[in-house]
C-alpha positions as CSV (number, residue, x, y, z in Angstrom):
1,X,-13.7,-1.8,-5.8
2,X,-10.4,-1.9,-7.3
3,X,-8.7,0.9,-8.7
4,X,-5.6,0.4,-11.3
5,X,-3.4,2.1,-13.3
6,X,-2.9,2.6,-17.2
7,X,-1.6,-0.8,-17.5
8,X,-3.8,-2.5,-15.4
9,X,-1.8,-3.2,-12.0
10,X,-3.9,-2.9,-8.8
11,X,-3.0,0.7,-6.7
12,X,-3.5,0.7,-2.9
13,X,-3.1,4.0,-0.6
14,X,0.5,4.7,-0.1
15,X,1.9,3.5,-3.7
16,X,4.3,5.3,-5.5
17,X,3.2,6.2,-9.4
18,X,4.7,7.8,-12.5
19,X,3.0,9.6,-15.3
20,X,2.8,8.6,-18.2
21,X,2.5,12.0,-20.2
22,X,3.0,15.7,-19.2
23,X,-0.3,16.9,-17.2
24,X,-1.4,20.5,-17.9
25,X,-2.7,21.2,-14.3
26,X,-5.7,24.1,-13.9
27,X,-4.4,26.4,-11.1
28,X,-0.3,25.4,-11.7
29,X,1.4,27.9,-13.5
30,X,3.6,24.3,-14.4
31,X,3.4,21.4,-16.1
32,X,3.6,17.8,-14.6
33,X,6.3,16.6,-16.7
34,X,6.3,12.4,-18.3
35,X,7.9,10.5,-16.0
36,X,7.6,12.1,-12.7
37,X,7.2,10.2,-9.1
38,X,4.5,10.9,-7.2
39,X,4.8,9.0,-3.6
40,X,2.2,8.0,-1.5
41,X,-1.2,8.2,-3.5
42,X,-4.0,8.0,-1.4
43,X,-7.2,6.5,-3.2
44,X,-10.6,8.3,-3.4
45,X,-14.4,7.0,-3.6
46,X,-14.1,7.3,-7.5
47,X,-12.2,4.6,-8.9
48,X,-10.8,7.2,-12.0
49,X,-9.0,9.1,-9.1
50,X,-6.4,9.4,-7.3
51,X,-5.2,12.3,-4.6
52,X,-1.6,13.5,-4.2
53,X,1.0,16.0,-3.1
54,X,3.2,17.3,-6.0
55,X,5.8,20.4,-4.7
56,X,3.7,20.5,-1.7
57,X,0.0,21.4,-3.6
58,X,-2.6,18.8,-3.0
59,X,-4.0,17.7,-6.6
60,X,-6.4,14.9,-7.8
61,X,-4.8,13.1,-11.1
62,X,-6.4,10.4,-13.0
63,X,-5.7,6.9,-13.0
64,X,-5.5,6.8,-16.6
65,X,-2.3,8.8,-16.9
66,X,-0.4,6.9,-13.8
67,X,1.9,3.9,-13.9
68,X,2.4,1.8,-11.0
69,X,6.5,1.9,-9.9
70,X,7.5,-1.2,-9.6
């Protein structure tokens, strides 16, 4: 199974992403603003998934809104 970002590049556990548009997060009085780095994604059993740490809260964001950092 291979899971991959918005533009189609491969993600593997430890990868560092960006989003690609501000994330209204159930349960976060914030918002995940455009453009943010999110380091060392850990991949899930469902490929549409990704988990994460953002300001130390443990959250699940879709692949579809992630960009691979080059």
């Amino acid at each position: 199974m291979e899971v991959k970002d918005s533009n189609g590049n491969i993600l593997t556990d430890g990868d560092a992403v960006l989003t690609t548009k501000d994330l209204k997060v159930r349960g976060m009085a914030k918002t995940i603003k455009r453009g943010t780095l999110v380091k060392g994604i850990r991949l899930t059993e469902n490929f549409e998934e990704v988990d994460c740490r953002i300001d130390g809260t443990a959250i699940v964001l879709r692949t579809e809104f992630l960009k691979k950092k080059s």
